[in-house]
PDB file of N, CA, C and O in Angstrom:
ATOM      1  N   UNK A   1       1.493  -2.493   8.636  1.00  0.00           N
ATOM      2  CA  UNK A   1       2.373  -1.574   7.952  1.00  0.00           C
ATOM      3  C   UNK A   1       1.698  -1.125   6.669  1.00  0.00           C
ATOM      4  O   UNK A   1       1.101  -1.863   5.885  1.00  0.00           O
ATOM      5  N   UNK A   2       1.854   0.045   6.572  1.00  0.00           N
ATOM      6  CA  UNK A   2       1.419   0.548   5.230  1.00  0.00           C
ATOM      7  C   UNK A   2       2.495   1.023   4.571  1.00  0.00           C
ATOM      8  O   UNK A   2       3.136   2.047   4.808  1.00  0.00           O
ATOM      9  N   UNK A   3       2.706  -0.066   3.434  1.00  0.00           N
ATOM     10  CA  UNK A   3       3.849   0.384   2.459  1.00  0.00           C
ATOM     11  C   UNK A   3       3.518   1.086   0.966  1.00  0.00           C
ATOM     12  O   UNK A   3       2.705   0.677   0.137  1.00  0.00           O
ATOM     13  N   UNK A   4       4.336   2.192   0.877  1.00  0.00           N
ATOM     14  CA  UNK A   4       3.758   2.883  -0.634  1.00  0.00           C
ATOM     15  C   UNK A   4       5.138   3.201  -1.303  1.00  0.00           C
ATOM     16  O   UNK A   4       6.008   3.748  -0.625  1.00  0.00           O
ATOM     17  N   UNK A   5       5.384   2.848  -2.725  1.00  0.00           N
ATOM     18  CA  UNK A   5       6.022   2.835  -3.265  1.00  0.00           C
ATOM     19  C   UNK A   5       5.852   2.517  -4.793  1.00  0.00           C
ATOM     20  O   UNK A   5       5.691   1.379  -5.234  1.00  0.00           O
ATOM     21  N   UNK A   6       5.909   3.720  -5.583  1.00  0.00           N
ATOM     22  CA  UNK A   6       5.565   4.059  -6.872  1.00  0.00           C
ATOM     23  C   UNK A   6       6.092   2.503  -7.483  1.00  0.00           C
ATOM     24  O   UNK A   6       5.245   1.701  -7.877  1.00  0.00           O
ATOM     25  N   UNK A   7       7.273   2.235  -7.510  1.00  0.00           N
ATOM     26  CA  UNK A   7       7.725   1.338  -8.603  1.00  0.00           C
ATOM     27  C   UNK A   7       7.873  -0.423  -7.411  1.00  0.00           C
ATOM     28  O   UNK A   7       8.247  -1.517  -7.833  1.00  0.00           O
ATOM     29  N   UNK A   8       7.537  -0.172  -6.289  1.00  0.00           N
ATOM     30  CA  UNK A   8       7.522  -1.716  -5.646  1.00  0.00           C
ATOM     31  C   UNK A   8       8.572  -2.220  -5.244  1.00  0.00           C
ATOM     32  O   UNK A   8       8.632  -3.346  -4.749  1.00  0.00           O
ATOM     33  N   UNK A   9       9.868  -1.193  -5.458  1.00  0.00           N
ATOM     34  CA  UNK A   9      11.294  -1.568  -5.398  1.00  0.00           C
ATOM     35  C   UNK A   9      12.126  -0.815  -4.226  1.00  0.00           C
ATOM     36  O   UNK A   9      13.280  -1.141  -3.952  1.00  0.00           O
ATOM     37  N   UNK A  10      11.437   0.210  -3.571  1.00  0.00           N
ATOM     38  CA  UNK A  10      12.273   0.923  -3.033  1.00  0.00           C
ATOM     39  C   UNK A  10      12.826   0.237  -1.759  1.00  0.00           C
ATOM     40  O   UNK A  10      12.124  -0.419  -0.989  1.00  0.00           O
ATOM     41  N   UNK A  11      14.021   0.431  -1.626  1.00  0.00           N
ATOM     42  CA  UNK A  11      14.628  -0.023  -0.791  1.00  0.00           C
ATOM     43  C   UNK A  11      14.638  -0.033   1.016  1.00  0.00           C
ATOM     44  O   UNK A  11      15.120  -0.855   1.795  1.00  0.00           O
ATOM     45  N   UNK A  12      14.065   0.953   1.203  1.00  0.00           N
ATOM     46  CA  UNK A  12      13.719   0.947   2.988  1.00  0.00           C
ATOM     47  C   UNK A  12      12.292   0.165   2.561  1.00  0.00           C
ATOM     48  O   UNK A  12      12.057  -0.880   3.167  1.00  0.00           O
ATOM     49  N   UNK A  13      11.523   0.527   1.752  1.00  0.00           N
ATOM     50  CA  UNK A  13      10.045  -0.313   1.683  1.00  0.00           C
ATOM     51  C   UNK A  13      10.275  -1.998   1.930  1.00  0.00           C
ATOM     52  O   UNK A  13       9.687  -2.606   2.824  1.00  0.00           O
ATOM     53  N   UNK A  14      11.263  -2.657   0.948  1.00  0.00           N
ATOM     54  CA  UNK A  14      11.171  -3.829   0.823  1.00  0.00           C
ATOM     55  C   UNK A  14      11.486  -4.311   2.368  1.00  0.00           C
ATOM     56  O   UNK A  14      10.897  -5.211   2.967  1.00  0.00           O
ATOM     57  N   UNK A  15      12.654  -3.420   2.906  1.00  0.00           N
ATOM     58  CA  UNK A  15      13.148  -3.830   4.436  1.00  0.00           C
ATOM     59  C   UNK A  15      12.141  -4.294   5.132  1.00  0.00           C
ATOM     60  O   UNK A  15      11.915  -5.420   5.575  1.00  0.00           O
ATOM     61  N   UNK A  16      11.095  -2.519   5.224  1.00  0.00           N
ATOM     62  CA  UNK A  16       9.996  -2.384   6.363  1.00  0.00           C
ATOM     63  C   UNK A  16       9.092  -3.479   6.176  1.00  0.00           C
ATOM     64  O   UNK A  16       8.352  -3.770   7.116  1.00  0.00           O
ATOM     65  N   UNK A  17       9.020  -4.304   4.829  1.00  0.00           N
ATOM     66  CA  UNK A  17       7.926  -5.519   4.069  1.00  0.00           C
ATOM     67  C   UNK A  17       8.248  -6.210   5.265  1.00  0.00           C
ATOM     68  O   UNK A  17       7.476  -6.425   6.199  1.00  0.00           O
ATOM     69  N   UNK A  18       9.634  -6.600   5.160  1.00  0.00           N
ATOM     70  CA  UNK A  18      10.391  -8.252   5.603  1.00  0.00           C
ATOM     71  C   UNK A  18      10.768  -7.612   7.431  1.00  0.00           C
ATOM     72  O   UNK A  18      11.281  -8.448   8.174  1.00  0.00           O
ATOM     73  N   UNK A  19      10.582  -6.657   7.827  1.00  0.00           N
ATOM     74  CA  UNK A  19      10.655  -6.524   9.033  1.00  0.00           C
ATOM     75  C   UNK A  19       9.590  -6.311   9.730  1.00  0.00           C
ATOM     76  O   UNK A  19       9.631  -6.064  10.935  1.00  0.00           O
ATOM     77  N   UNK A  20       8.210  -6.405   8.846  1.00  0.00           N
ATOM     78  CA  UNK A  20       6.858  -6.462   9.556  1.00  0.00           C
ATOM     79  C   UNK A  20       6.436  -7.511   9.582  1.00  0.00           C
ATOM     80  O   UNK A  20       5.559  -7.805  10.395  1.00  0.00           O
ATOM     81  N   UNK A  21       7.043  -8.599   8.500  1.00  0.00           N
ATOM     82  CA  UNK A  21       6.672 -10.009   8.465  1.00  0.00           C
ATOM     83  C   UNK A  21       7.697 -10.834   9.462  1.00  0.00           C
ATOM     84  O   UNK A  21       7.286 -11.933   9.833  1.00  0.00           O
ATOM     85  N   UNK A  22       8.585 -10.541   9.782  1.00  0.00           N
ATOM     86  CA  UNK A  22       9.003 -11.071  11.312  1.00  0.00           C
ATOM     87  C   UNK A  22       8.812 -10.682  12.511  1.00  0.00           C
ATOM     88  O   UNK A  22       9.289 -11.133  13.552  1.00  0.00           O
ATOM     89  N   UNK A  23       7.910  -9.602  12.301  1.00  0.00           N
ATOM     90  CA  UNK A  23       7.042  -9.405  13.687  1.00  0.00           C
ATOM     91  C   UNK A  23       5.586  -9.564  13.649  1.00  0.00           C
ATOM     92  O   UNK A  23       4.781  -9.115  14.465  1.00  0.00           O
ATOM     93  N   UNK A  24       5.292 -10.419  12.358  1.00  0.00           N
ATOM     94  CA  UNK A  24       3.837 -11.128  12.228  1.00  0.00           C
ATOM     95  C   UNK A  24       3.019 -10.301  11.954  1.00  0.00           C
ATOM     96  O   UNK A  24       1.937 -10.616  12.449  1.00  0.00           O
ATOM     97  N   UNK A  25       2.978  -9.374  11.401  1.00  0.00           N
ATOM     98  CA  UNK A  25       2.345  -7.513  11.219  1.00  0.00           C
ATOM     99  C   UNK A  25       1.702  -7.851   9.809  1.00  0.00           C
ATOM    100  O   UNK A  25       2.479  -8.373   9.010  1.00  0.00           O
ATOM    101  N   UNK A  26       0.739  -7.690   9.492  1.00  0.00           N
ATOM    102  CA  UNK A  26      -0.039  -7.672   8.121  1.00  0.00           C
ATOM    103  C   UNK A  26       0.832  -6.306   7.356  1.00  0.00           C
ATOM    104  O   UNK A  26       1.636  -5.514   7.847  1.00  0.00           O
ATOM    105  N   UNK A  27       0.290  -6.429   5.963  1.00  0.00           N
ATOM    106  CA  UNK A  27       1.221  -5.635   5.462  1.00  0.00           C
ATOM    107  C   UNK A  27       0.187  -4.820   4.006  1.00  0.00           C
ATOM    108  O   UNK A  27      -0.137  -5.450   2.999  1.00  0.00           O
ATOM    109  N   UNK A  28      -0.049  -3.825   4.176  1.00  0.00           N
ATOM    110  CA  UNK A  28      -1.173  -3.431   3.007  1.00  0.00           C
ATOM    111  C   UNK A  28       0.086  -2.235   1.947  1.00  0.00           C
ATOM    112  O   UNK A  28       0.822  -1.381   2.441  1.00  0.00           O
ATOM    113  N   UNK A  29      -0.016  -2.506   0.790  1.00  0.00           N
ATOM    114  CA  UNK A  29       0.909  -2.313   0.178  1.00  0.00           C
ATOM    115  C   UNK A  29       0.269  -1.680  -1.028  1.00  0.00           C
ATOM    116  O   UNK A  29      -0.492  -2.372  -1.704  1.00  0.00           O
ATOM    117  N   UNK A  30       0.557  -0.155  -1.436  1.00  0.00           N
ATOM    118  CA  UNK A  30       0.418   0.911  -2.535  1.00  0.00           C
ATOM    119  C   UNK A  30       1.395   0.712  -3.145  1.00  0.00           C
ATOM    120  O   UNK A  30       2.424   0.907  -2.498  1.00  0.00           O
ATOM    121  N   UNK A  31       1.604   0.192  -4.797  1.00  0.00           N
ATOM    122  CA  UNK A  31       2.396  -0.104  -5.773  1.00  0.00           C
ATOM    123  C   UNK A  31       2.117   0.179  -6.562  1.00  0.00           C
ATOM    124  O   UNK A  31       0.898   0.350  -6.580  1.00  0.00           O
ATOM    125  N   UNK A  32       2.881   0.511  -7.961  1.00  0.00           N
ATOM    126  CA  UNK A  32       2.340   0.886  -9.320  1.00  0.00           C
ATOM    127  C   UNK A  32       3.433  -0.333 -10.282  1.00  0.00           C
ATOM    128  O   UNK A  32       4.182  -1.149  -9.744  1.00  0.00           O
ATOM    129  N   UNK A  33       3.264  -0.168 -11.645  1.00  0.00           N
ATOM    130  CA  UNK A  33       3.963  -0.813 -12.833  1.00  0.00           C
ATOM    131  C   UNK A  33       3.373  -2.474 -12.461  1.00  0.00           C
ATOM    132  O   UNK A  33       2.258  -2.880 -12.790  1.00  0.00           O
ATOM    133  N   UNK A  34       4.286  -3.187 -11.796  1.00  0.00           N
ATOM    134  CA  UNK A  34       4.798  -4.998 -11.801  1.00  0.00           C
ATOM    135  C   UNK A  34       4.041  -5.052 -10.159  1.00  0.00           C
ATOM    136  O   UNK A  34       3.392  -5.995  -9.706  1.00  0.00           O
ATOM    137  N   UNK A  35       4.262  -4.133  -9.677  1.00  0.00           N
ATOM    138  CA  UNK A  35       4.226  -4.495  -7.895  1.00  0.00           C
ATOM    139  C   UNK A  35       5.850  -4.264  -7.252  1.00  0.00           C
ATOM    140  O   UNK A  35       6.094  -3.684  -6.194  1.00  0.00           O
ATOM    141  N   UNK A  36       6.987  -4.946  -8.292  1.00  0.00           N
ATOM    142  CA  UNK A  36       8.231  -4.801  -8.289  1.00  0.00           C
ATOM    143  C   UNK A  36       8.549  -5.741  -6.862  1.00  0.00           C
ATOM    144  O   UNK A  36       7.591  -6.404  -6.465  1.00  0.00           O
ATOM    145  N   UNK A  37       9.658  -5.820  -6.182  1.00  0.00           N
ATOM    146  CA  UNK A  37      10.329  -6.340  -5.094  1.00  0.00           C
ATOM    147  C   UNK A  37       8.880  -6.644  -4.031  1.00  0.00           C
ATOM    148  O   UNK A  37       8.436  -7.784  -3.892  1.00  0.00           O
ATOM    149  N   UNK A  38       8.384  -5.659  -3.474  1.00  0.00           N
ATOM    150  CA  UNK A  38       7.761  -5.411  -2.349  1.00  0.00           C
ATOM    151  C   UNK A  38       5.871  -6.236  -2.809  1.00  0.00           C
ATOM    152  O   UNK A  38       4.912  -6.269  -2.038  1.00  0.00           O
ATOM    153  N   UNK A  39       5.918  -6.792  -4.303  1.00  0.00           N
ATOM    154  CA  UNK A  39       4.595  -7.269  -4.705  1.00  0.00           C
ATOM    155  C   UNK A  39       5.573  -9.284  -4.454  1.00  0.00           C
ATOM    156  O   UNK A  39       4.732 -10.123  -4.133  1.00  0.00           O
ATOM    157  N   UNK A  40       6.422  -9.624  -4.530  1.00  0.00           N
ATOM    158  CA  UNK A  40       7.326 -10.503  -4.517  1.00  0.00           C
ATOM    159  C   UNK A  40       7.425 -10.715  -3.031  1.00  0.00           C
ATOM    160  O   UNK A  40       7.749 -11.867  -2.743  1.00  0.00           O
ATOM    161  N   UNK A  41       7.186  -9.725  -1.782  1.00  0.00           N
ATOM    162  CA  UNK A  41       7.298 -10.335  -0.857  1.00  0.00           C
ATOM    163  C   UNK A  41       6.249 -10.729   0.192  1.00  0.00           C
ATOM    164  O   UNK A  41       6.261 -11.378   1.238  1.00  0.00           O
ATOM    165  N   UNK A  42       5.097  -9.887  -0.719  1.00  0.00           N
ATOM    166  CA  UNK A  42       3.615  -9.850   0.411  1.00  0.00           C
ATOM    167  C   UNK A  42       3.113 -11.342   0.256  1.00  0.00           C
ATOM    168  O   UNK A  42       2.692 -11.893  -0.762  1.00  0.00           O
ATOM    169  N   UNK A  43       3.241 -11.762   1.309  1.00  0.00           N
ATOM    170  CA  UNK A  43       1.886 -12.961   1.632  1.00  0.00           C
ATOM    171  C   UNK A  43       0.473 -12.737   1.856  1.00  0.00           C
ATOM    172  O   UNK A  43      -0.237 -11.786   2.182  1.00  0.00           O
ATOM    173  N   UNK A  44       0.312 -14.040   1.543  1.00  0.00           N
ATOM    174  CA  UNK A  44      -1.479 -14.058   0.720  1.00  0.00           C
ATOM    175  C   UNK A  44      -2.709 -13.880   2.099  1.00  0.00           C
ATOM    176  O   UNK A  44      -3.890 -14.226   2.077  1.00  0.00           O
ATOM    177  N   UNK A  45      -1.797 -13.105   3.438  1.00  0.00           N
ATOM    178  CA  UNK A  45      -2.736 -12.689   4.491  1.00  0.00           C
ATOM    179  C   UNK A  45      -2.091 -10.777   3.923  1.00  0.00           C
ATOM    180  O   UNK A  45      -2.757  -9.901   4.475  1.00  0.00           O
ATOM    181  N   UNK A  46      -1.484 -10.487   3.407  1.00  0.00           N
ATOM    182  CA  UNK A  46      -1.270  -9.311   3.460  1.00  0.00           C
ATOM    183  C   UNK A  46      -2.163  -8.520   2.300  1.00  0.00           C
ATOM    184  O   UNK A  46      -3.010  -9.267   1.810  1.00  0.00           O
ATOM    185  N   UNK A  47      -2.159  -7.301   1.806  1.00  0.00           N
ATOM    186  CA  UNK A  47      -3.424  -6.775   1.095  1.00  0.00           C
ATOM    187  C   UNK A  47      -2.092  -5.836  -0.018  1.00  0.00           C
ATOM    188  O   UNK A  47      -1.088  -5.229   0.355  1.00  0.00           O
ATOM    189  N   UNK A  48      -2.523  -6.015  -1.152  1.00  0.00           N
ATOM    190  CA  UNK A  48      -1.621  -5.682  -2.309  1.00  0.00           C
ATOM    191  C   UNK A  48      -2.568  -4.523  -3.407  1.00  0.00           C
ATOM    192  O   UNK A  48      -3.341  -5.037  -4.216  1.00  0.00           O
ATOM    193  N   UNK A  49      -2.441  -3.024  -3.358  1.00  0.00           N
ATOM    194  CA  UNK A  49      -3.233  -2.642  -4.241  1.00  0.00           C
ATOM    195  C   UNK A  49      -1.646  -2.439  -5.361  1.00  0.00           C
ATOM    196  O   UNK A  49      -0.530  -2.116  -4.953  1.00  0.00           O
ATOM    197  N   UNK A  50      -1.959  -2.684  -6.500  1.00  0.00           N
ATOM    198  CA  UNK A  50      -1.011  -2.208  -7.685  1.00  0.00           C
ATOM    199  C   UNK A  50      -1.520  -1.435  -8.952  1.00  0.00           C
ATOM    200  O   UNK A  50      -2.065  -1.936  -9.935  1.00  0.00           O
ATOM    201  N   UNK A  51      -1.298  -0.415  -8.779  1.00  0.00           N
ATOM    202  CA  UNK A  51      -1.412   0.705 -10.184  1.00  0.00           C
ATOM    203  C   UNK A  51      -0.908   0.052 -11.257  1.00  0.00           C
ATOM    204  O   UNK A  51       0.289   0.258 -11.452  1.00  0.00           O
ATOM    205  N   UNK A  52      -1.836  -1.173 -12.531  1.00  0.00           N
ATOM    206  CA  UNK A  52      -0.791  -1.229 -13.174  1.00  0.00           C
ATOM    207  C   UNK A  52      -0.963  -0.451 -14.616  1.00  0.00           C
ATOM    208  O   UNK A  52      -1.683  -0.693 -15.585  1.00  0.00           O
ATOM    209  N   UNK A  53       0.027   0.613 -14.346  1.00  0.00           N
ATOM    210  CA  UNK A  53       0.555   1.805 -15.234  1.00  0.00           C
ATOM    211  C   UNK A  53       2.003   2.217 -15.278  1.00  0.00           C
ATOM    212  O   UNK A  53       2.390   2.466 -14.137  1.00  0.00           O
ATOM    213  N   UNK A  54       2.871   2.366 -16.116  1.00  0.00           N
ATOM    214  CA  UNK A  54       3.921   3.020 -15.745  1.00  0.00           C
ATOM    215  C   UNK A  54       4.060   4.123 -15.505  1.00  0.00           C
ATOM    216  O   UNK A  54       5.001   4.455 -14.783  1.00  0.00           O
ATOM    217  N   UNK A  55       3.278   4.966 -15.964  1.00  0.00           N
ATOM    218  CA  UNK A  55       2.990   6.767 -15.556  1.00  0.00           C
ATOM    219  C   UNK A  55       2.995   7.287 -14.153  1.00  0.00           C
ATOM    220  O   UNK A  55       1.922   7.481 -13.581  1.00  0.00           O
ATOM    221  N   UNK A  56       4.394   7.575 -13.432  1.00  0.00           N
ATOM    222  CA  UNK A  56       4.518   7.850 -12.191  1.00  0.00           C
ATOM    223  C   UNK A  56       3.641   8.688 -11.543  1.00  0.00           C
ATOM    224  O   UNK A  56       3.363   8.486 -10.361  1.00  0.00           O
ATOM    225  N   UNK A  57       3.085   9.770 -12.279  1.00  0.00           N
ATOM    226  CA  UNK A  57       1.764  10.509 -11.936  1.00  0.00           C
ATOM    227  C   UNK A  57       0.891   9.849 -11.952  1.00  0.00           C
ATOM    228  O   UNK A  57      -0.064  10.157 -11.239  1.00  0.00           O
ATOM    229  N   UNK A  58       0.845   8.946 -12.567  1.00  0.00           N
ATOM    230  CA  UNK A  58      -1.091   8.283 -12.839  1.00  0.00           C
ATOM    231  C   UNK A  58      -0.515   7.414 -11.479  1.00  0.00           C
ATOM    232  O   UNK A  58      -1.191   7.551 -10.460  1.00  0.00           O
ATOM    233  N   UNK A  59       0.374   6.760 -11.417  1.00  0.00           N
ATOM    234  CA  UNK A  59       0.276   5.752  -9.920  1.00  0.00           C
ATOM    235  C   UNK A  59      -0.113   6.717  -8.812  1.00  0.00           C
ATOM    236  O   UNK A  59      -1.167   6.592  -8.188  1.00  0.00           O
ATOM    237  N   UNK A  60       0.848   7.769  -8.568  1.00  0.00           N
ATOM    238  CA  UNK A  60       0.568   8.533  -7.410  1.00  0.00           C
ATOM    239  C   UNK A  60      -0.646   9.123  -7.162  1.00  0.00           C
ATOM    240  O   UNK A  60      -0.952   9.207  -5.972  1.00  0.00           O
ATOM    241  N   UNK A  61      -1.572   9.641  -8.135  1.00  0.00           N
ATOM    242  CA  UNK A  61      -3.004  10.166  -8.511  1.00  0.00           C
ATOM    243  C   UNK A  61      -3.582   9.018  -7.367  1.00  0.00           C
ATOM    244  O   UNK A  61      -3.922   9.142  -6.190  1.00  0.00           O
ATOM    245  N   UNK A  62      -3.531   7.966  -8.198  1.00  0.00           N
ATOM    246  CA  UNK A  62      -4.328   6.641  -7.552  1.00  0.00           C
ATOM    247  C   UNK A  62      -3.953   6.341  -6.023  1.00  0.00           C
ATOM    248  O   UNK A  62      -4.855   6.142  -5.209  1.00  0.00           O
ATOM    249  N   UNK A  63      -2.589   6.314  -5.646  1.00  0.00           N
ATOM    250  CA  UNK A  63      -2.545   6.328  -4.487  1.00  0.00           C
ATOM    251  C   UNK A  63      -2.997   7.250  -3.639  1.00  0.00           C
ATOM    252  O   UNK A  63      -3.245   6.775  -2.531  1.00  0.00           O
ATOM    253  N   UNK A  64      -3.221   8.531  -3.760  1.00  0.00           N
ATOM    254  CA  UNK A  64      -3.365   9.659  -3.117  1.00  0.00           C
ATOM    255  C   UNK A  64      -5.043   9.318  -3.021  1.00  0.00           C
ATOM    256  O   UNK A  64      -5.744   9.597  -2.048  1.00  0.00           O
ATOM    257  N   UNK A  65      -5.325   8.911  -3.781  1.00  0.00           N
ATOM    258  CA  UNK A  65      -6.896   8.524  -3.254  1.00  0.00           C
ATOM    259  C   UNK A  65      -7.537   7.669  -2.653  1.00  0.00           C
ATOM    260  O   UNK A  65      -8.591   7.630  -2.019  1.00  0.00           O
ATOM    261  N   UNK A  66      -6.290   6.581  -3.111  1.00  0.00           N
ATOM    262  CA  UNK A  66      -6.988   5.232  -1.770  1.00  0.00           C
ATOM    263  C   UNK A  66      -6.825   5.739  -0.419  1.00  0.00           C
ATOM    264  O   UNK A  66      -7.470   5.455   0.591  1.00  0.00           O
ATOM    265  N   UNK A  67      -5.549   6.785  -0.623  1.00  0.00           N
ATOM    266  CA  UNK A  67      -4.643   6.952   1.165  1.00  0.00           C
ATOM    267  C   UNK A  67      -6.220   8.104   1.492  1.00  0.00           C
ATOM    268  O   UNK A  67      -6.460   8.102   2.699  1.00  0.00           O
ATOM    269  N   UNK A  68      -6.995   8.790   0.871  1.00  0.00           N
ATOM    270  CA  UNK A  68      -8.369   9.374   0.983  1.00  0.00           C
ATOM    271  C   UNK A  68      -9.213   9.185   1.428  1.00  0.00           C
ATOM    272  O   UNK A  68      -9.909   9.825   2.216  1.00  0.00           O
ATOM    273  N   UNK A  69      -9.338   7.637   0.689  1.00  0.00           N
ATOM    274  CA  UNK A  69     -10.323   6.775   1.106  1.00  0.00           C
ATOM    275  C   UNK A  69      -9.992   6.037   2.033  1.00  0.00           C
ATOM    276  O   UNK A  69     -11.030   5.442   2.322  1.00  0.00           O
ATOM    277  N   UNK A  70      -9.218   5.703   2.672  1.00  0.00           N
ATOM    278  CA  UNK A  70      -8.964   4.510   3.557  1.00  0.00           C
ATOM    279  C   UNK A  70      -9.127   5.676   4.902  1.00  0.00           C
ATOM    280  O   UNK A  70      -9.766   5.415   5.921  1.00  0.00           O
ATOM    281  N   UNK A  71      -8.231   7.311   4.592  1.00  0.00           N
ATOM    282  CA  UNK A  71      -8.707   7.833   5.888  1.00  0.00           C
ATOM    283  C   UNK A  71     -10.121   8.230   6.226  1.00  0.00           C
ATOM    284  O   UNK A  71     -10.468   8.367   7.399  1.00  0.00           O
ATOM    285  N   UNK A  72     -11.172   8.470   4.928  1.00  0.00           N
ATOM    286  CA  UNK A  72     -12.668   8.168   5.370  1.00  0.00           C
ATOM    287  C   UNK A  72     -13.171   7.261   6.006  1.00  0.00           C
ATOM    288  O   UNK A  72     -14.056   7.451   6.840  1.00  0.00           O
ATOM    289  N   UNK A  73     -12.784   6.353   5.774  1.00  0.00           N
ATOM    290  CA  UNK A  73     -12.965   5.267   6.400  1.00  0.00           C
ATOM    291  C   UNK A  73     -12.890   4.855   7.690  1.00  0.00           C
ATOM    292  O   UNK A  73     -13.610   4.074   8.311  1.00  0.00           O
ATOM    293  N   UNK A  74     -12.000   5.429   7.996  1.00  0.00           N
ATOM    294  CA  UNK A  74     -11.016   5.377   9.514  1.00  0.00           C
ATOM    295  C   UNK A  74     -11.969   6.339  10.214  1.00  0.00           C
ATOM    296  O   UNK A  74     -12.744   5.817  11.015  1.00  0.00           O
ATOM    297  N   UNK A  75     -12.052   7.902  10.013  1.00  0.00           N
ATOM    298  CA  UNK A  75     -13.155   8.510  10.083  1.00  0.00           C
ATOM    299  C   UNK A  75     -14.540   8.123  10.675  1.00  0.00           C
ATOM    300  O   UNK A  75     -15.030   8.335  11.784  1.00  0.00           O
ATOM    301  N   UNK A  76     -15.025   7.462   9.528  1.00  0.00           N
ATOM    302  CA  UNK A  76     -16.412   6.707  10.037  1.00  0.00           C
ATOM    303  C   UNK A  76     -16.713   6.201  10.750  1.00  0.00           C
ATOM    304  O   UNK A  76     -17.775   6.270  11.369  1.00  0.00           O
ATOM    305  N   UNK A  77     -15.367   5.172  10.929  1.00  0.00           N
ATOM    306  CA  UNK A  77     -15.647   3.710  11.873  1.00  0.00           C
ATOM    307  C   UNK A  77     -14.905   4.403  13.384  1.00  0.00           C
ATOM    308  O   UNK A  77     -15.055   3.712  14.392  1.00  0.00           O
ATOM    309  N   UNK A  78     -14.421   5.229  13.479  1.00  0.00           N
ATOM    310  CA  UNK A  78     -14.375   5.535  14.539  1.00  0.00           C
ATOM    311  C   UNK A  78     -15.326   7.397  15.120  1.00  0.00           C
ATOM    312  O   UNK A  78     -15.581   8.059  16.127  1.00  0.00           O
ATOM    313  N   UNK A  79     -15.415   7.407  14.313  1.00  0.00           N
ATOM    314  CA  UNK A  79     -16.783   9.054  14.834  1.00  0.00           C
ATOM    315  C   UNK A  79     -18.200   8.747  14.295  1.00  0.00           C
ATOM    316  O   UNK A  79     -19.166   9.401  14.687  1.00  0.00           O
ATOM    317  N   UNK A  80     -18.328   7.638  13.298  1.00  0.00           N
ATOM    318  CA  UNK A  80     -19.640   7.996  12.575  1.00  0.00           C
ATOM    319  C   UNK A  80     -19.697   7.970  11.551  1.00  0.00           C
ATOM    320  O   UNK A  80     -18.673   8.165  10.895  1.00  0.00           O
ATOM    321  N   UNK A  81     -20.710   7.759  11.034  1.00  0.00           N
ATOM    322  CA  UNK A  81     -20.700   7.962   9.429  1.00  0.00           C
ATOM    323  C   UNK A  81     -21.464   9.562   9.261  1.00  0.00           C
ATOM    324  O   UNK A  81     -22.597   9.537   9.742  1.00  0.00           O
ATOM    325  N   UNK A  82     -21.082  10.903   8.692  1.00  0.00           N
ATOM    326  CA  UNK A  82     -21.634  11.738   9.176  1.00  0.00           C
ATOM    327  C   UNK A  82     -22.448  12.154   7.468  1.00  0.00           C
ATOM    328  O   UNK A  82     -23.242  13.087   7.341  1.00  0.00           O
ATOM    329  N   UNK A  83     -22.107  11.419   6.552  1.00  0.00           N
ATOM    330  CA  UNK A  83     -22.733  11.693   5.112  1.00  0.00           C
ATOM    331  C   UNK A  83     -24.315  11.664   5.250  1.00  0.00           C
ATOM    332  O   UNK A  83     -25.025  11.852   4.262  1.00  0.00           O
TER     333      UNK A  83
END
């Protein structure tokens, strides 16, 4: 599951946390400020990036680039590396 959520609190997020962890699902998680609720529920097999800033733009900036980078990535490892 890939969970993203500016402040770590939102409410279908925390669900989708605790309903991927009862179906044994790793859980990679885009957060900003604390981590909030959803940094409180990831286990230490799951992957936690946290913006820590309160500036709702500066979190989203940052997220918008990992979600960039992670689809380069995806990219590569499945067509090639074409750089």
């Amino acid at each position: 599951l890939l969970a993203i959520s500016t402040s770590g609190n939102s409410g279908n997020m925390t669900a989708a946390v605790s309903a991927a962890h009862e179906r044994e699902m790793r859980v990679v998680a885009l957060t900003g400020k604390g981590g909030g609720r959803i940094g409180e529920l990831l286990s230490p097999a799951d992957v936690h990036l946290c913006v820590p800033h309160s500036s709702t733009a500066r979190i989203q900036e940052v997220h918008i680039l990992t979600i960039h980078c992670l689809c380069d990535a995806v990219d590569a490892s499945l067509l090639g590396d074409e750089s």
